[in-house]
N, C-alpha and C positions, 0 to 999 in steps of 0.2 A: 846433784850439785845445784846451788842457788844460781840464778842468773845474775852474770855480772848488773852490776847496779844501773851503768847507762843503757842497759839495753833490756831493764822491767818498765812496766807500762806507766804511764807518767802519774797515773794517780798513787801508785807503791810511793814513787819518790816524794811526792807533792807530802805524802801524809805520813813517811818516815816509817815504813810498813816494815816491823820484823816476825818470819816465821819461824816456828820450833815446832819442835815435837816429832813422834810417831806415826802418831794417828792420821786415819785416812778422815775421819769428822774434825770439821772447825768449831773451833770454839777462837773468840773473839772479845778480845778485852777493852773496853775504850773508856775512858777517862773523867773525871768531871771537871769542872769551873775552877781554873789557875794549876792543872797538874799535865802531868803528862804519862806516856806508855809504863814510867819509870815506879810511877806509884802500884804496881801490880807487881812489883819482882817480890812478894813474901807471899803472893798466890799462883800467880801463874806457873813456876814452875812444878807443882805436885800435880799438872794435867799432861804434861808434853809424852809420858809414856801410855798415853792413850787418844790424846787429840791432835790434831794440828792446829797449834799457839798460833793465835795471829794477838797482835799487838801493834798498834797506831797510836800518831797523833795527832788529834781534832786540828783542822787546817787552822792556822795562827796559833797553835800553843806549841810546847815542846822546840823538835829539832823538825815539825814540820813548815812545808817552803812559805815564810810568812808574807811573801809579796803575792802571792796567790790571797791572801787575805781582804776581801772588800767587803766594805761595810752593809754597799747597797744589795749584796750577794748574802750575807748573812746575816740579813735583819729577821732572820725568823728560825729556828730550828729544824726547819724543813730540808733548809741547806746541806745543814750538817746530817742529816740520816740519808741525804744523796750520796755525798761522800762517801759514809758507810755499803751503802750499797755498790759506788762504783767501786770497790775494795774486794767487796764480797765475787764482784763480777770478775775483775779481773782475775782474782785468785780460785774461780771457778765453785766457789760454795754454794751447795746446796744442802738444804736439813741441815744446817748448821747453828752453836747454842752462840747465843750471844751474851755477855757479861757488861753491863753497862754502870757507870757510879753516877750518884746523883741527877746533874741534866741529862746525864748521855745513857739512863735510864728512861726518857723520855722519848730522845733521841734514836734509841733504838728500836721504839715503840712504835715511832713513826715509823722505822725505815720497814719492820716487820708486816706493818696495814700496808706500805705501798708492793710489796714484796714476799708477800707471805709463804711462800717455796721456799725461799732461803732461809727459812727460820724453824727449827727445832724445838726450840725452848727459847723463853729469853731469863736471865737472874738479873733484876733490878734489884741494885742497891741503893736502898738509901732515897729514893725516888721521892718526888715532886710533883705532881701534875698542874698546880699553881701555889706559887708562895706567901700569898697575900690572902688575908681572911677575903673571905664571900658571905658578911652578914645576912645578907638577902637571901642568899641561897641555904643560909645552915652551916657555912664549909670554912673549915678552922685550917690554915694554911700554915700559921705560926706567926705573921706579920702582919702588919696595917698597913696601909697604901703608903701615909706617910713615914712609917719607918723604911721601909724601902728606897722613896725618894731622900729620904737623910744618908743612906747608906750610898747611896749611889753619886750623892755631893759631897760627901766625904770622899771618894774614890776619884774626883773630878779633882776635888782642890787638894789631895797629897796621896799620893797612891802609894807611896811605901808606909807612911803615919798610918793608912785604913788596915794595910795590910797586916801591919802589926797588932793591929788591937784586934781583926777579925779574925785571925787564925786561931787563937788558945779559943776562941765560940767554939768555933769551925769543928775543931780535935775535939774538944769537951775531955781529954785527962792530964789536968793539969800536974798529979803527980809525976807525968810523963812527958817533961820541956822538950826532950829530941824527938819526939815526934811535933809537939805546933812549931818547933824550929824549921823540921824537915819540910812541914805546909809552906811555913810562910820564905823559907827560901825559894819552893818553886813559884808562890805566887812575884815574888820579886825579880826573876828569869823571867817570865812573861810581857813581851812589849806593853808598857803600860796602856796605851792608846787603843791596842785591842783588846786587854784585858776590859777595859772600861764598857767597850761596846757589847762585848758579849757579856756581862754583867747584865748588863740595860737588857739584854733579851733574855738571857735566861732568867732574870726576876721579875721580867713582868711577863712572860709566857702563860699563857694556861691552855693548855690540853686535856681540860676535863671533857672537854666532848667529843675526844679521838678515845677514851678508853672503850666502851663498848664495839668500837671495830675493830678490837685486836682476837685476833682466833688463835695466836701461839697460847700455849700454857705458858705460864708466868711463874718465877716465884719473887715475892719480895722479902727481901732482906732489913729489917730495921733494928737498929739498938734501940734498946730500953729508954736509955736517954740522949735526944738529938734535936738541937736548936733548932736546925736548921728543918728539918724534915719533923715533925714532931710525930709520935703514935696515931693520933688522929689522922692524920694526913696514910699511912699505912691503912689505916682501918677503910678508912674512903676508897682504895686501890681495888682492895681485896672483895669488896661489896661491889664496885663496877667494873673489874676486869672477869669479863667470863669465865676464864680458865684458869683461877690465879689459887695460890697458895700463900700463908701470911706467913713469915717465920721473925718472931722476937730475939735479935739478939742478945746475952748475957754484958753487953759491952755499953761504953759513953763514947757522945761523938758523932758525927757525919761520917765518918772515914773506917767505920769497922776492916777494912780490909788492911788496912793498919795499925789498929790495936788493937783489934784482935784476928790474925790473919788466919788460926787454924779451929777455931770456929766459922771463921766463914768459909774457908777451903770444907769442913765437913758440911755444912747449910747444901752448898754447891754441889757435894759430891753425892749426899742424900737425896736431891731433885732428881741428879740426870742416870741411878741408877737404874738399870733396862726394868727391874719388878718394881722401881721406888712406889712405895706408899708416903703418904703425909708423913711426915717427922712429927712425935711426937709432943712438938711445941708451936707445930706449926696449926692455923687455924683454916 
């Protein structure tokens, strides 16, 4: 039986921690920028008759405790793959896979280099290492320094107006309104005031120089077509992550675990089986 709620360890409650499943291995779902644990319910369920579901939310999103939310604490990404970790600690994971979307594909990345016992595999979706072109360097991120800062003044001076016009990017299938509905309702559930901040860090982050300390295997997960994350930005992952696996998906958008959810449930279930070979799409 679950332990009554006031008497789990305060980081379950702080980050709205729920488990399922069978399984004695964790697997571990967390979220990207403006969503919460909620955006996994068309994946996570097809793992609970073989893992133990762990499901959170990033401190300040969701229904976790958002007064625990400080700015000078989460000015960097670092924060948030503690969290993950003190998560993992308490619920006692080891060799566990982790499932991260967008940022918290980075996120996870981190908390894997600081922690690497706890970690199995990781499936980044949709991932980031920076969002901002790097002319100098060669490295296509999908944005200019100033598109960013425009995006982020817009988010400043009307955050439900941003909200609205970024979401249908965000989704990329416009024949499919209830899902950028379903985005930009959760981006408008989020305090605006920390959505803001954590915008400002996770578009200007770059962790291209934590990928070659990552020793978990990897797979990355990209659609075909995504604003946000473009293929290049995949192609960059898969060339500097040691252990990594590319896989294309058939889908549009940032959010394949949403429009397309059983395509990525099989991506997912083709990495972590015990003989898996590469998928045959995967590079």
């Amino acid at each position: 039986m679950p332990a009554p709620l006031d008497a789990r360890p305060a980081v379950l409650k702080r980050n709205n921690v729920k488990v399922s499943g069978q399984g004695r291995q964790g697997l571990v779902f967390v979220h990207g920028f403006g969503c919460d644990q909620h955006m996994w319910r068309l994946v996570a369920p097809a793992f609970e008759d073989r893992y133990r579901v762990v499901l959170l939310d990033l401190t300040g999103a969701g229904l976790s405790d958002l007064s625990a939310y400080s700015p000078a604490r989460y000015n960097t990404l670092a924060a948030h793959a503690e969290d993950v970790l003190g998560v993992m600690r308490a619920l006692d994971l080891e060799q566990a896979i982790l499932v991260g979307h967008s940022v918290s594909a980075m996120i996870g990345m981190l908390a894997a280099i600081r922690e690497p016992a706890r970690f199995h595999r990781l499936v980044l979706v949709a991932p980031s290492p920076r969002y901002i072109n790097d002319h100098a360097a060669g490295y296509t991120g999908g944005f200019e320094q100033a598109d960013i800062e425009e995006l982020l003044d817009a988010m400043d001076n009307n955050f439900m107006g941003w909200s609205g016009a970024i979401t249908p990017v965000i989704m990329g299938n416009p024949e499919r309104p209830e899902l950028t509905a379903e985005l930009n309702n959760s981006f408008c559930r989020t305090d605006p005031a920390i959505a803001r901040h954590f915008a400002r860090v996770t578009f200007m982050s770059d962790n291209r120089a934590d990928l070659p300390r990552l020793t978990t295997p990897a797979l990355i997960l990209q659609s075909a077509n995504d604003a946000i994350a473009p293929l290049a930005v995949g192609e960059y992952l898969h060339q500097r992550l040691p252990h990594s696996q590319l896989l294309v998906l058939n889908t549009s958008g940032h959010c394949p675990h949403l429009s397309a959810p059983q395509q990525t449930i099989a991506a997912i279930e083709q990495f972590l089986a015990p003989s898996a070979t590469p998928h045959p799409a995967a590079r």
